[in-house]
C-alpha positions in Angstrom: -55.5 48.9 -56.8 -58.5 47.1 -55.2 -57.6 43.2 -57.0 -53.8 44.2 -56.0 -54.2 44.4 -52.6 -56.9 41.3 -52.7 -54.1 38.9 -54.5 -51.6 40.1 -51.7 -54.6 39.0 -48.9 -55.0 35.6 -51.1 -51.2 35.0 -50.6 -50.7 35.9 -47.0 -54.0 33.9 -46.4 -52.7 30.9 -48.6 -49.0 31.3 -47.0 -50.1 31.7 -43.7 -52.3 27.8 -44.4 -49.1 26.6 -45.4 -47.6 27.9 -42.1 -50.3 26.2 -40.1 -50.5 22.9 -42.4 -46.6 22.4 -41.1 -46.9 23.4 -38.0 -49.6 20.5 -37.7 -47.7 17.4 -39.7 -44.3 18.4 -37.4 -46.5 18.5 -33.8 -48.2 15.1 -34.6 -44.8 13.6 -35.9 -42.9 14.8 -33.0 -45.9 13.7 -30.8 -46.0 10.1 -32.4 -42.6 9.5 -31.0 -40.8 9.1 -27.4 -36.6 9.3 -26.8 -35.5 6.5 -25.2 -32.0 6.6 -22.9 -29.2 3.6 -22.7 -25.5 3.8 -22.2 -23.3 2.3 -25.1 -19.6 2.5 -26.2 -19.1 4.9 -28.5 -16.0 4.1 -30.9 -15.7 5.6 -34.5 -15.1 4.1 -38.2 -14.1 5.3 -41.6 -15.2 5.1 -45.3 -11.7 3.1 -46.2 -11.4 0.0 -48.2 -9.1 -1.1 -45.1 -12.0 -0.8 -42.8 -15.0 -2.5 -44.8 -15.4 -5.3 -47.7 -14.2 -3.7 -50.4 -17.5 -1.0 -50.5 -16.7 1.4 -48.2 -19.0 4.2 -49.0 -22.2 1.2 -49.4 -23.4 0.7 -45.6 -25.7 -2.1 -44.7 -29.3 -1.0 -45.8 -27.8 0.1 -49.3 -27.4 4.0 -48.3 -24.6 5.7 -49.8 -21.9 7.6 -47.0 -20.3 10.6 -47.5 -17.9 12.3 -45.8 -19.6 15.0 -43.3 -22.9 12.9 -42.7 -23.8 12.9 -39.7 -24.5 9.2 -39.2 -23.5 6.2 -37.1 -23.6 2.2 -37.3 -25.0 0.1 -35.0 -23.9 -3.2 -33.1 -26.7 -5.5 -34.2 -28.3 -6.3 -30.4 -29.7 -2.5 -30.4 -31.4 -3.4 -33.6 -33.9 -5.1 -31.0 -33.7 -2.1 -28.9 -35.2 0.1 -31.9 -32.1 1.6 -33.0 -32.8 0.9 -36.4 -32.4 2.1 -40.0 -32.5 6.1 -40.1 -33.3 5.8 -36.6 -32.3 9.1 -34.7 -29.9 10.1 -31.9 -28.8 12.0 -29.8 -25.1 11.4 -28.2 -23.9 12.5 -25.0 -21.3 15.6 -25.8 -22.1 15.8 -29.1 -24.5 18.9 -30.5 -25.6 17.3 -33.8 -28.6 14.6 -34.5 -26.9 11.8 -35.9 -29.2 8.7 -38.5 -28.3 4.9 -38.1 -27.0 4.4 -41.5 -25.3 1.3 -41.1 -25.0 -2.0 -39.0 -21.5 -3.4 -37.4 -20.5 -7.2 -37.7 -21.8 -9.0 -35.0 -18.6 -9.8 -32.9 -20.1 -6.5 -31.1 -22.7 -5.8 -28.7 -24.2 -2.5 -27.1 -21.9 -0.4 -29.3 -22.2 2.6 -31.7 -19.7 3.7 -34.4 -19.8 7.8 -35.6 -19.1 8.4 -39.0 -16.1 9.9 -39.6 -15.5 9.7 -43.5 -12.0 8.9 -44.8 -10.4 11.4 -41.5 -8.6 7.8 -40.0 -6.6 10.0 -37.8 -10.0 11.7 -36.0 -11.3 8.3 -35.8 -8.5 6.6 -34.3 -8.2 10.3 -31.7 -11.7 9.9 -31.2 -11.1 6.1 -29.4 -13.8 4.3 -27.6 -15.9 5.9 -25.1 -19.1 5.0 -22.7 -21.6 7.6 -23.3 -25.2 8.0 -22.9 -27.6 8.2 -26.3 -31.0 8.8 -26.8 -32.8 7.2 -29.4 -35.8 7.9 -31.2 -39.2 5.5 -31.2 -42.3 5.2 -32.5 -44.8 5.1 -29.6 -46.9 2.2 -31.2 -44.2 0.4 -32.2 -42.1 -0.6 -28.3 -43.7 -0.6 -24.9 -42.4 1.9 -22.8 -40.0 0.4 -20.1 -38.3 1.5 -16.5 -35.7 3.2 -19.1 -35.8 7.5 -19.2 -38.3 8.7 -21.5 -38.6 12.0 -22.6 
């Protein structure tokens, strides 16, 4: 009864480590980054042959969409910014995190496209909208500016 109750006390002991151990990594990830602010039109975009050229589930950086990620391209000008590959966001209305999967030609500027996998007709009712985003950054990597941090 005695070694019983002494392998139950190892494994709380070594559970409640683990516990800790996660606790730690997800403070000093979440402290290593800052949310940035900026205003952007918002439009939407499908995984359709019509729409891309020729791969349409391929985005730009090689990752593979599927139809209920929640991911969004970016016009190349925020790549600057720091909106870059699996960057994340957060967009104005919306209650989900979203990943920059993929990057939109460069005819546009200061724009966002959600995912919307093969649903044309919620992209097209979706339309174009300004909204306000916040984007994730590595503190070492930009120099804070006037913009809203958080």
């Amino acid at each position: 009864m005695f070694r019983n109750n002494n392998a139950i006390g190892l494994r709380g002991l070594v559970g409640l480590l683990g516990v800790l151990f996660l606790l730690t990594a997800c403070t000093e990830k979440t402290e290593a980054f800052y949310w940035k602010e900026i205003e952007v039109t918002v439009s939407a975009f499908n995984s359709v042959v019509s729409q891309t050229d020729g791969s349409p589930t391929i985005a730009a950086w090689g990752d593979t969409l599927r139809p209920g990620m929640k991911c969004v391209a970016v016009s190349r000008d925020l790549l600057t910014l720091g909106l870059d590959h699996n960057t994340e966001i957060k967009i104005e209305g919306l209650d989900s995190l979203y990943v920059v999967k993929d990057k939109m030609h460069h005819r546009w500027n200061n724009r966002i496209d959600l995912y919307m996998g093969t649903d044309v007709k919620k992209a097209r009712n979706w339309g174009k909208k300004k909204l306000t985003i916040q984007y994730r950054v590595k503190k070492d990597s930009l120099k804070p500016s006037n913009e809203k941090t958080n």
